[in-house]
C-alpha positions, 0 to 999 in steps of 0.5 A: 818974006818975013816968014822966012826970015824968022825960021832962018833966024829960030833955026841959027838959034837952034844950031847955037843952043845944040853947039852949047849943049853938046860943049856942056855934054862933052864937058860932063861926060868926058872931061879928059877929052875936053880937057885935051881939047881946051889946053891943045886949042889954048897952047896953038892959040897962045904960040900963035900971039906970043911967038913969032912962030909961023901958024901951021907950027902953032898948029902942029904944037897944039895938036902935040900938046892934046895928043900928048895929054890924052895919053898921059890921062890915060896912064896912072899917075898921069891920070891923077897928076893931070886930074888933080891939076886940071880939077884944081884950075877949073874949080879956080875958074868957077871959083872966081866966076863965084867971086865976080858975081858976089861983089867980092865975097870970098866965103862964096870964092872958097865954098864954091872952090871947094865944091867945084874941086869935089866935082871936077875930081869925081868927074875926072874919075867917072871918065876914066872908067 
C-alpha cells in the first residue's frame, strides 16, 4: 500500500515540475505568446475582482485582450511599442525580486534591471523572428 502511495505521490510531482518547466520553455522561447497569455489571464482576473461584471464578460474581456496584443506584437511599431514596455515591466519584476532577496540593496535592484531589460528585449526580438 504504501508502494503506491509513494509513485502516486513521485508521479503528482513529476506532473508538477514538467508544468513548470513547460511555463519556463514558454516563457523563453516565445515570449510574445506568454506575454498575451500572462495580460489576457491577469485582465479577465482583475475585471473579474474589481467590476461587478458577470464572469463570462471578464472572460470574454481577457480573451480580447490576448487576441488583441497578439496581433499588435506582430505588427512593427506594435512589436516594439509593446516589447519595449513589456520588457521594462518584467525587468521591473526581476528587479524587485532582486530587491527583496538582498535585504534592500539597490545597486542589485538597478544592475539586475538592467541586465534583465537587455534580455527580455533580446528575447522579444528572437521570438519574433
Amino acid at each position: 500500500m504504501g508502494a503506491l502511495a509513494a509513485s502516486g505521490i513521485f508521479f503528482i510531482i513529476g506532473l508538477v515540475i514538467g508544468f513548470v518547466f513547460m511555463i519556463i520553455g514558454l516563457f523563453v522561447g516565445h515570449i510574445i505568446l506568454f506575454d498575451s497569455i500572462a495580460l489576457g489571464v491577469l485582465s479577465g482576473v482583475c475585471c473579474h475582482a474589481f467590476t461587478p461584471l458577470h464572469p463570462a464578460f471578464c472572460l470574454l474581456i481577457g480573451i480580447a485582450v490576448f487576441a488583441g496584443l497578439l496581433f499588435l506584437q506582430n505588427t512593427r511599431f506594435g512589436f516594439w511599442i509593446i516589447g519595449i514596455l513589456l520588457s521594462a515591466a518584467w525587468a521591473f519584476i526581476f528587479a524587485f525580486l532582486a530587491y527583496a532577496f538582498s535585504n534592500g540593496d539597490m545597486i542589485w535592484f538597478y544592475v539586475v534591471m538592467g541586465l534583465a531589460f537587455v534580455i527580455m528585449l533580446l528575447l522579444h526580438i528572437k521570438a519574433r523572428d
